[in-house]
N, C-alpha and C positions, 0 to 999 in steps of 0.2 A: 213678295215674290213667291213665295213656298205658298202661301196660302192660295195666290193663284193658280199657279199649278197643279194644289192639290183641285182646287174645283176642276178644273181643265181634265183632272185624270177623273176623278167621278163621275163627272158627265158623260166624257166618253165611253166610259163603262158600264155604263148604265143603269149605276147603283143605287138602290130606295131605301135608305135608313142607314144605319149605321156605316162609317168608311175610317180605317186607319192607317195613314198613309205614313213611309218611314224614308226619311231622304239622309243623305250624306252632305255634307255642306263644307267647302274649301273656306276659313276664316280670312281667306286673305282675296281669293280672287273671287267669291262668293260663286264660284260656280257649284252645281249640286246635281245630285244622281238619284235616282229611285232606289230604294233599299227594298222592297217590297211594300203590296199594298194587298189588304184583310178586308175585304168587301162583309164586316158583321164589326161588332163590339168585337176590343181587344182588352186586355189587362189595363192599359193605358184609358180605357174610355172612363174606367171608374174611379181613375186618378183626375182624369178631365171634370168629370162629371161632378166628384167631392171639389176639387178645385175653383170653379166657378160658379156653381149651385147649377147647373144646365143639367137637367137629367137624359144623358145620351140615349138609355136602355129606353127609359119609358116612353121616349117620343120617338124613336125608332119600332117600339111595337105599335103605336098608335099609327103610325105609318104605312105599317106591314098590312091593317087592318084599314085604310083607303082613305086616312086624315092628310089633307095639308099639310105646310110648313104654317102657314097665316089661319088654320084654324084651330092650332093645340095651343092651351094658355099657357103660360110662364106659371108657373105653381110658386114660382117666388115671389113675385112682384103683385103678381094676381091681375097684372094688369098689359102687360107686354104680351108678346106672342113669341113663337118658338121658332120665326123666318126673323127673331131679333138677336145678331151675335151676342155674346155673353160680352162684358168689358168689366175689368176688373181695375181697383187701386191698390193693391195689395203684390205682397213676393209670396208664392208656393213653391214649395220643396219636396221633392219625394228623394227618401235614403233609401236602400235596399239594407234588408236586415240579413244577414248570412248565417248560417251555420256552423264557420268554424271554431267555435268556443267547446261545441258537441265531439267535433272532429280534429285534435292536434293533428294528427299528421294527414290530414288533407290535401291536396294540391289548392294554394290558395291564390293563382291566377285566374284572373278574371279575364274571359276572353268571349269568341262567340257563341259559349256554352253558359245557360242561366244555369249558376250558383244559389241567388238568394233564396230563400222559404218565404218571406216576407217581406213587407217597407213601411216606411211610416212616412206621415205626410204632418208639412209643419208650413203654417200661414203666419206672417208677420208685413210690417210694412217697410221691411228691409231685408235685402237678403242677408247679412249676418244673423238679421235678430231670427228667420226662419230656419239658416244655418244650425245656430246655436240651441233653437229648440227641436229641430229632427235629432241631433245627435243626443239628447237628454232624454229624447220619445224608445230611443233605442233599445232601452233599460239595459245597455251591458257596461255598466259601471265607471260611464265618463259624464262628468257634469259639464265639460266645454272639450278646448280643443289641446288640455294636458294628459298627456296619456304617460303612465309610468314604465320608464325602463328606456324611452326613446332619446332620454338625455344620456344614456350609457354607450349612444352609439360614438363610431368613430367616424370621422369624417367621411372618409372613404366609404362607411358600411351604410352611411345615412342615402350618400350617392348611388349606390347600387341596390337600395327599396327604391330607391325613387324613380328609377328607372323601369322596375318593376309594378304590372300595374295588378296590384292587390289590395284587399277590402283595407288597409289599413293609411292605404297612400293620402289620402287627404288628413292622414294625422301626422304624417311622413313630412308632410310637405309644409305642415304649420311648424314641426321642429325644424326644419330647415330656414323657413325666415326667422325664426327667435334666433337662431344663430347668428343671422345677419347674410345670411347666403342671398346673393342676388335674381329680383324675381326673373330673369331674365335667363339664369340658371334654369332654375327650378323648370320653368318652362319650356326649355331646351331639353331636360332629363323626361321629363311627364305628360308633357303634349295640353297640358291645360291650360285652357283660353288666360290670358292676361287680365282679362274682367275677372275674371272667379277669381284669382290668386291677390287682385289686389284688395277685393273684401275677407280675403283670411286675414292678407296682412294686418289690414284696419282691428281685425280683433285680435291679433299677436301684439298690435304697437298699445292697444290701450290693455290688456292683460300686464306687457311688459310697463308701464308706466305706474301700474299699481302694485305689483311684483318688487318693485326697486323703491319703493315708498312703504310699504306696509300697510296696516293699516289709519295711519295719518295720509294716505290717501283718498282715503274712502269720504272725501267732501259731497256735501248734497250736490255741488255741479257735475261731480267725477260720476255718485253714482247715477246720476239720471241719465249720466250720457253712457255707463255702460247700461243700464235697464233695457236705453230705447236700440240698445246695438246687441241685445237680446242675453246678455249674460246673465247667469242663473244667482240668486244666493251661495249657492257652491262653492260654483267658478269662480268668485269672487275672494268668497272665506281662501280658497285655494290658492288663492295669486297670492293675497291679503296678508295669509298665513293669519289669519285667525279663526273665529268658530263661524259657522253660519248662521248660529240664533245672535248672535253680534252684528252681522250684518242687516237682518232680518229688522233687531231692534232699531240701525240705525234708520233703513229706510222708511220705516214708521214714524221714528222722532222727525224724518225730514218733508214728510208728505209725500214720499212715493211709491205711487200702488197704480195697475195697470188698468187699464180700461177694455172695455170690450166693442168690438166692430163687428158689423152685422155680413156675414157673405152674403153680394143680394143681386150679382151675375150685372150687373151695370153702371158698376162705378158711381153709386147714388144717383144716377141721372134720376131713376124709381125710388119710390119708397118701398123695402122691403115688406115680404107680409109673413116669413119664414125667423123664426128663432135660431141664426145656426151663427155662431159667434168664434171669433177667434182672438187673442188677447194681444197687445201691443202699450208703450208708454206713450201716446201720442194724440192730442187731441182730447175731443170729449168721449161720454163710455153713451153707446148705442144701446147697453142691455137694458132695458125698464125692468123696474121693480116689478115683480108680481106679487101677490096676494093669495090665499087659499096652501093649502096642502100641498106640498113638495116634497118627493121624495131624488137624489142621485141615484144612479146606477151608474159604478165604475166598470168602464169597460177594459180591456185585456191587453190594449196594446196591438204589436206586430206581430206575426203569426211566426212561430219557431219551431225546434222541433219541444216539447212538450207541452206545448200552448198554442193551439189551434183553433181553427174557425168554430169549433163545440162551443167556445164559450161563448162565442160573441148568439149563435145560438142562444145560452142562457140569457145575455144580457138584455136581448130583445125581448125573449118570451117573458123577462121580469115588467121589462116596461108595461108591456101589453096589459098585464097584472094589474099595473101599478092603476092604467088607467082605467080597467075594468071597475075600480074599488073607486073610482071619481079621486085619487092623486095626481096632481103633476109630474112628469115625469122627468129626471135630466140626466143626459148621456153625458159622460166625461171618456172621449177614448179620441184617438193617433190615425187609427188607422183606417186608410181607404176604400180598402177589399170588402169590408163589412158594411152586414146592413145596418149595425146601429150606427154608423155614420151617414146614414142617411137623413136628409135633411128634415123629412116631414115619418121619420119611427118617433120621436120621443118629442113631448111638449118643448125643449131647449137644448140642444145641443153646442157642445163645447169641444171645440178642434183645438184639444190643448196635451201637451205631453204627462204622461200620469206619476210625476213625481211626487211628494209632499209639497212646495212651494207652490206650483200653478194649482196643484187640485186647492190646495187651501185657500187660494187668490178666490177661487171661485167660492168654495162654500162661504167665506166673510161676504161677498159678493148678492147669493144665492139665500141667505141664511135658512138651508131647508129643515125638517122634521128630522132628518138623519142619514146616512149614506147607507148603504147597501154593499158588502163589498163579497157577498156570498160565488157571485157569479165571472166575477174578473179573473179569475184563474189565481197563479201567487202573484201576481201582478198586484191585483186589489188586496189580498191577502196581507201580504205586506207596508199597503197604507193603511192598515187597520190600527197600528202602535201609533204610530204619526198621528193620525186623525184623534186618536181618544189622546191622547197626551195633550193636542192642543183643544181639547174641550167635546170635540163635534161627537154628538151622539151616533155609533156603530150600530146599527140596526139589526136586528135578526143575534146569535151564536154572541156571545158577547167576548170582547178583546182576550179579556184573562184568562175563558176557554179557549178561545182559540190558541192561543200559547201554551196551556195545559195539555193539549194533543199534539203541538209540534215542538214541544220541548222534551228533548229526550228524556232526562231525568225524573220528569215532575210525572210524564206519561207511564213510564215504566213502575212510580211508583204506586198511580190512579189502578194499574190494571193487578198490581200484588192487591191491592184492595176488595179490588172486583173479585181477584178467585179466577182473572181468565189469563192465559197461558199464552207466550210470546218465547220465540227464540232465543237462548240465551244470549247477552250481548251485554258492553257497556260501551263508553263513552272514553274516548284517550284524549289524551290534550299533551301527548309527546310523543314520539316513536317509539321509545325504548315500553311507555306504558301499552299501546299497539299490541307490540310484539308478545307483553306479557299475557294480555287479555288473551288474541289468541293463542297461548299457548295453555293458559287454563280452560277454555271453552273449547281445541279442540278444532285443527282443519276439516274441513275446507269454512272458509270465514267470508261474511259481503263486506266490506270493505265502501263507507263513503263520506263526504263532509257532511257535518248536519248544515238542514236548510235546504237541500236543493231543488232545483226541478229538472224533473223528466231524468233522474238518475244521472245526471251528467256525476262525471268522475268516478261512478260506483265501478266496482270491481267485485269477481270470486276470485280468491287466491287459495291455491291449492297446497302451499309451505313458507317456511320461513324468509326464503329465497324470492317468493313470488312476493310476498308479504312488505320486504325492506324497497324492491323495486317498484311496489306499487307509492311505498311514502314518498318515496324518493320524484318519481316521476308526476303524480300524478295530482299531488298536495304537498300545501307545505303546514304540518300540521303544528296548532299554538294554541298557549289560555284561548284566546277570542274564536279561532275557527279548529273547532277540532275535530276528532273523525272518529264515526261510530263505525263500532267493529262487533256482527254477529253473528252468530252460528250459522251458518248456512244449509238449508234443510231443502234435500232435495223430494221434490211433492207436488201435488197437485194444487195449483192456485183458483180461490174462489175469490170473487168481489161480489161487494153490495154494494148498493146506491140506497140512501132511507131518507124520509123526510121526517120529523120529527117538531111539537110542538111545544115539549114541555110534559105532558102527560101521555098522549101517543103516540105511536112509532111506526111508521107504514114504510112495509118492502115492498117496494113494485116487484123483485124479483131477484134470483141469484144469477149471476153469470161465474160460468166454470170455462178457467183457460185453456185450450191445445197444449198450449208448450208449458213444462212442468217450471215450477215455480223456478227464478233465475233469470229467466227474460221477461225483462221490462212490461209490466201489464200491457203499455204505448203500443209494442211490437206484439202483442200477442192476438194469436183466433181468440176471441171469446165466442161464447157458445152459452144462448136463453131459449128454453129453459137447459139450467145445466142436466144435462142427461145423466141417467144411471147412477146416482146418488142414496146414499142410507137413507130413510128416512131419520134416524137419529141425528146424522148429521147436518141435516135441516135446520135440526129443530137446536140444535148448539149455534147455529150461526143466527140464526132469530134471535135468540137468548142475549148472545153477546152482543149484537147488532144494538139490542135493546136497551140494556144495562148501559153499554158505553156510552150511547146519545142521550139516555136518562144522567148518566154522572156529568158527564159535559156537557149538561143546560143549552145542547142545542136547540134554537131555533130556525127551523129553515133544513139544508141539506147536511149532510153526512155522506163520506164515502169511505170503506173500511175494504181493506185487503187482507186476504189472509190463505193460509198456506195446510192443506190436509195430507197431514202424514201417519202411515199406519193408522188412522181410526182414528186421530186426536188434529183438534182445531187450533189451530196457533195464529195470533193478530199478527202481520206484518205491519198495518202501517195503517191510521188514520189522516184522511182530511177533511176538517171539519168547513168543508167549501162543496159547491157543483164540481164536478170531475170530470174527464174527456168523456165517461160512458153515457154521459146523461139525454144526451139526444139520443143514442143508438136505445136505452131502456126507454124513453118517453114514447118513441115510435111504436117498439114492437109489443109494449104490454096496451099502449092505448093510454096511460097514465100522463095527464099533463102534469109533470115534476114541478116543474120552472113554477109553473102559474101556483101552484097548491103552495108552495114553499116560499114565494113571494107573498102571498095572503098571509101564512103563517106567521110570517115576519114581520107584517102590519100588524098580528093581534089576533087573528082567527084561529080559530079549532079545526082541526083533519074531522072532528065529527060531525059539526056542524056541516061541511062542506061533502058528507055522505061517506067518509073513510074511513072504517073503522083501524087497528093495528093490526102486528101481526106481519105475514107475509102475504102479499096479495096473492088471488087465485093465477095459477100460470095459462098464458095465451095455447090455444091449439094450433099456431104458427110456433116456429125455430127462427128464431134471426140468430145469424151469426156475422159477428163483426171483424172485417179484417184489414191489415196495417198495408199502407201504401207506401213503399221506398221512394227513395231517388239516389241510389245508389251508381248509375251510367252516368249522373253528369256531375258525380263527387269524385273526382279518382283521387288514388293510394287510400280510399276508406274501405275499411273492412266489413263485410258482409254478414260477417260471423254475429250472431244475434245471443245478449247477455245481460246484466242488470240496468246499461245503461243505452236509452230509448234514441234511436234511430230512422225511425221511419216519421214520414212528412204528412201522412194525411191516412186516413179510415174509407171502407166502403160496409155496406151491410146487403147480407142477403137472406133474401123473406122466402121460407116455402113451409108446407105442410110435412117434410120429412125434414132430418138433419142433415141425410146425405145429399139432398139436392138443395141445400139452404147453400150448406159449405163450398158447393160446387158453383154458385151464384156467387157467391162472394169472391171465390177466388180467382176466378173470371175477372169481374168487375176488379179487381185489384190487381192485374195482368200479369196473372200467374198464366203462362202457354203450359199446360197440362201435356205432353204427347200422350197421343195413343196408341202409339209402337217406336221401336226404336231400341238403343241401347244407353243404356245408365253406367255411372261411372260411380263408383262407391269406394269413398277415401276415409275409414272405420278409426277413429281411435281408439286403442288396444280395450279400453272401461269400458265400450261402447258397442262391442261385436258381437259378444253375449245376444245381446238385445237388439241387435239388427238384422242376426239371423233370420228370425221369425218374416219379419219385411222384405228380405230382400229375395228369399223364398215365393213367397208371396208374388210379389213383382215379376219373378221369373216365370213364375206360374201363369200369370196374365199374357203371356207371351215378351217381355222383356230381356232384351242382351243384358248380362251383364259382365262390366269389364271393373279391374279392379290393381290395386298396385301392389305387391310382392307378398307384404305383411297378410292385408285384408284379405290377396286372392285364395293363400295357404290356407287360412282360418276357413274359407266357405267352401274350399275343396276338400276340407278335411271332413266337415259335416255334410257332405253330398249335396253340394250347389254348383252346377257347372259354371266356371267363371275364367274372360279370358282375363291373362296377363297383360298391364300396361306398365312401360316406365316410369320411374318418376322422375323431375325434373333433372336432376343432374345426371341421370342414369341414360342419356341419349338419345336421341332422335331416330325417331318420332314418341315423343314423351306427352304426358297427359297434356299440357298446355297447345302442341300441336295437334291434338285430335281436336280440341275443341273449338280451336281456331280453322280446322276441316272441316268443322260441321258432323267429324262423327258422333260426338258425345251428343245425346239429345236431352239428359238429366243429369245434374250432379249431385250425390248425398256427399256431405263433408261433413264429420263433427270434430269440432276444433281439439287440438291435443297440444302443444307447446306454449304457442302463445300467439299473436293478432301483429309482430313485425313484420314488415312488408319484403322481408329478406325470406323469408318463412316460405315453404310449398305451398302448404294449404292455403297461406296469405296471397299469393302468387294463382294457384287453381282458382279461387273464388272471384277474384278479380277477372281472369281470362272468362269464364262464365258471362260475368253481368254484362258485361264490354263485349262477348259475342251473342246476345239474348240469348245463352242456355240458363234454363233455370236452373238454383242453385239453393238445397236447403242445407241448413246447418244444424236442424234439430229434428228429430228422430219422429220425436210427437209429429210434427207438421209431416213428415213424410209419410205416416203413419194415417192420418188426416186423409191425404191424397190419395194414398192407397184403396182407402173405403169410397172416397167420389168414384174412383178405374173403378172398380168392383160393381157398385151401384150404376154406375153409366152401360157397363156390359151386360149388366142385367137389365136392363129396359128402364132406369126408374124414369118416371114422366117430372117435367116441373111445373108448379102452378101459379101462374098469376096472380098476383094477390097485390090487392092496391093496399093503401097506406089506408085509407075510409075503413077497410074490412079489419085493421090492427085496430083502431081507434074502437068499433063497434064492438 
């Protein structure tokens, strides 16, 4: 029925290639509505497209370009045509991956505003078993469908999620039938079809039937029948209550190991001619043995906020490597969006969740020359223990360096070795010891758990006060998770990106950040070549760069941050992996990163391959790299920009000057610049000193400026004409109502209290985002913009400059 209709609507519209058509469907009376229809590829084409092996994009451009349906081949079958529907014997799953792990106090309804960052796509030949593997592909710390703390609800409270539709309902709704709540309930609170609830149940009744056995339930029949109904080792140990290298051992002692099935877009009718596999207990394994050189490439997962489309970048450009050097090449990644999920990027690809269990399924499977886990983000990072513990050669930076650089202790005492100089800081494994650390080292303190990504939980706490409320709230801190606590230096931040082989050490380049050290590298301008630099201090971040990746026997990449204060270089942070900057350096120096660092890793020499050490010579282009929010369709999230990383996505802008790069960039990152108008300036009292100078500035350009009681006294005391606004409780018409006027055209805020949404400034920032007025919260970036006004009123021209002319 939908399917005819949609042709019905195509034709009449008289669409050539791509069409995504979105209906509403009554479950009962099957009547159904148009939702809107995308006459191109939508997000959903590359879900379709992974989903079935049918490549939407590519025969949609063959299209554009004057091809038939009956004259493009099937690239998977090699033998069909592309006027052949796709038919599949298989369940696919696409989960949306969210944000609010970044964001506690989010609004976490899901409505007809997209929330997610990402999704992950999970193929099984059931829907639980596909269920069971998108929520393991998630990586946010659920092995099935037990989630901790949902057993503490009360009845009543369970009913009142469940009625609520947010990221957590279909785990809401699995505690509700372990209860025994009727699906007929649940269905009435949720609005979910009866089919889907009664394949949760299926895996509620058999979790509960090995829950209430222990494990004397785990018989070869029990496990094979959870295996094929897709439950993980975990989820098993977890029901079981015992380990999971006990379950792992039993399914071994009993014969059961999964097999592999070929996606090949037609139900076997075809014999496939594409390597793109997905795993199941069922039947025979479709994957042949191969022969010759093979290398993995673990890819990253769903796209979050500090693990982004860059790496899946890397993990393709390693492939490319891999096959340049005659390796086989094999993709292990989740997700859909990406090109290494494409079916014909890598000799064999594997549509499987990137846990320790399924990747190890495959390498026993695979038995390759060794994994590569440089380019996965901490995603791969983290299967790097797993993998070497159970045998598999780690390729490239070896396991016990890499632990050496992310283990607080062992690192901090590699670098007293070295001679090179780091924030003071230590490590607490209690509150009370917290407290004491900073109170020898000295407020203001960064505050975060070790392990993390993208700075989630980090915090500056400015006293003791801020200090207890941050344990309290934000961690719970013990022996096993504890939380590093260091000096906080406030400075200018530089990053490196280096390859290294063991004897040499190549800088493509330095990048120096906008915003002073404090916010998130993720959220910050970077700026190559950094401008305006000592040369001495060059030549210390070369030195250090170099000694570090010499001590820590890396092979492959390196990325080191670090923080310049008064004249003196201090390491903030290595990682001994590819980094989010490595496509934005690979483009604008001309440096293939990926590919050199991939060769490296096989065995090759930077000399051999024409690189000497060193720092490479710097390009006569400027790229500057700038962060992309999605802060309008997050609300009660705060704007305020700080150690921990917030922004969804990067743009870069290429020119022969800085001023007109910066000005590219922030364009392209949809920063609305005005070029007259009036500014609102909300100064915290540390902070007016040093705004002076800017907001001067700004007025000079022609600039209103309006200002609230504290900030307008200070700028009229140093001769800056500035009107008077209320603040929020101070009456109508108060800042929040101009800007919902449309009078404010800018807002400078820098944060002073704290980030509660009870807060003004929490309250101002939010009216901003919500009414497209721009809104900066750091001084540097306003400071930034000020020199693009400047150089735009002076005439500067911009130049064209392709990506061939970086490269050359």
């Amino acid at each position: 029925m939908l399917r005819s209709a949609s042709l019905n609507i195509i034709r009449a519209l008289g669409v050539e290639g791509g069409c995504n058509v979105q209906f509403a469907l009554d479950p009962r009376s099957y009547r159904y509505y148009v939702i809107e229809v995308n006459p191109r590829v939508s997000r959903s084409s590359a879900l379709a497209s992974k989903a079935t092996g049918y490549p939407i994009a590519k025969v949609s451009s063959k299209i554009a370009v004057g091809f038939t349906l009956d004259e493009i081949k099937n690239a998977v079958t090699g033998k069909t045509y592309a006027c052949f529907e796709p038919s599949i014997d298989y369940v696919v799953l696409k989960f949306p991956r969210w944000p609010f792990d970044k964001f506690a106090l989010a609004d976490r309804t899901l409505g007809t505003q997209m929330k997610a960052t990402g999704e992950v796509m999970a193929i099984d030949r059931t829907l639980e078993g596909a269920l069971l593997k998108a929520v393991r592909s998630l990586e946010i710390g659920l092995a099935g469908l037990l989630v901790p703390g949902l057993d503490g609800l009360t009845g009543e409270e369970l009913e009142n999620k469940l009625a609520r539709a947010e990221d957590m309902r279909l785990f809401v709704a699995a505690e509700a039938l372990r209860r025994g709540m009727l699906m007929e309930r649940v269905h009435a609170l949720t609005g979910i079809d009866p089919f889907f609830l009664e394949k949760i149940r299926n895996i509620i009744t058999l979790e509960g039937e090995i829950r209430n056995r222990g494990e004397a339930a785990l018989t070869s029949e029990v496990l094979r029948r959870a295996k094929e109904m897709g439950f993980a080792d975990a989820y098993l140990a977890q029901a079981a209550g015992c380990g999971e290298d006990r379950v792992r051992s039993l399914r071994r002692e009993y014969g059961i190991k999964p097999v592999y099935k070929m996606v090949d877009t037609c139900a076997a009718e075809f014999e496939a001619v594409t390597p793109y596999y997905y795993s199941c207990y069922d039947g025979e394994d479709e994957a042949w043995n191969t022969s010759g050189r093979k290398v993995v490439v673990l890819g990253s997962g769903p796209i979050r906020i500090g693990q982004g489309i860059e790496f899946d970048y890397c993990s393709v450009h390693s492939v490319w490597a891999l096959r340049e050097e005659g390796v086989k090449a094999i993709i292990i990644n989740n997700n859909p969006e990406t090109v290494s999920t494409d079916f014909d990027t890598a000799d064999r690809l594997y549509f499987e969740p990137l846990i320790p269990e399924d990747v190890l399924n495959i390498l026993e499977k695979e038995r390759p020359e060794g994994v590569i886990v440089q380019f996965g983000g901490q995603t791969a990072i983290n299967l790097a223990a797993p993998l070497a513990k159970a045998g598999i050669p780690v390729l490239g930076t070896a396991v016990e360096d890499i632990d050496r650089a992310e283990d607080r202790e062992r690192f901090d005492q590699l670098l007293v070795e070295l001679g090179i100089p780091k924030p003071p800081g230590r490590t607490a494994f209690s509150v009370e010891e917290a407290v004491k650390i900073a109170a020898e080292i000295g407020f203001p303190v960064l505050v975060r758990p070790s392990y993390v990504l993208g700075g989630r939980a980090m915090e500056i706490v400015y006293n003791n006060d801020e200090l207890l409320n941050y344990m309290d709230r934000a961690v719970r801190v013990t022996p096993e998770h504890p939380v590093l606590v260091d000096k906080y230096l406030l400075g200018t931040e530089l990053e490196v990106d280096a390859i290294a082989d063991g004897e040499t050490v190549l800088i493509p380049g330095i990048m120096k950040h906008i915003e002073r050290a404090g916010v998130h590298s993720g959220d910050s301008i970077a700026v190559y070549p950094a401008s305006r630099m000592n040369p001495q201090v060059k030549e210390q971040l070369v030195d250090y760069t170099t000694r570090l990746a010499l001590a820590l026997n890396v092979r492959g990449m390196i990325n080191i941050q670090y923080v310049l204060r008064q004249g003196q270089v201090y390491v903030l942070e290595v990682n001994p992996r590819a980094s989010r900057t490595v496509p934005y350096m690979s483009k604008i120096t001309g440096i293939p990163m990926v590919n050199l660092a991939t060769k490296v890793i096989l065995g090759r020499k930077l000399k051999e391959m024409g690189y000497s050490g060193g720092l490479y010579p710097e390009s006569r282009f400027f790229g500057v790299k700038a962060p992309v929010f999605s802060f309008a369709k997050l609300l009660q999230v705060d704007i305020s920009l700080g150690p921990e990383m917030k922004s969804t996505g990067e743009v870069m802008g290429v020119d022969g000057s800085y001023p007109a790069a910066l000005y590219k960039a922030l364009v392209a990152a949809g920063y609305t610049i005005p070029k007259n108008g009036t500014i609102l300036a909300t100064i915290a009292d540390r902070d007016k000193r040093e705004a002076l100078p800017l907001l001067k500035g700004l007025a000079g350009l022609g600039y209103k400026i309006c200002a609230t009681a504290g900030t307008a006294a200070f700028l009229r005391e140093n001769g800056l004409a500035v009107d008077r606004v209320n603040k929020i409780h101070e009456g109508s018409p108060c800042i929040v109502d101009l800007i919902r006027a449309g009078k404010i055209h800018l807002v400078i805020n820098t944060l002073t209290r704290g980030r509660e949404p009870e807060r003004d400034g929490f309250r101002i920032r939010r009216a901003a985002v919500e009414h497209g007025v721009p809104c900066l919260t750091s001084l540097d970036t306003a400071r930034a913009i000020f020199e693009v006004l400047v150089s735009i009123r002076e005439g500067a021209d911009l130049d064209l400059v392709s990506i061939q002319e970086l490269a050359g």
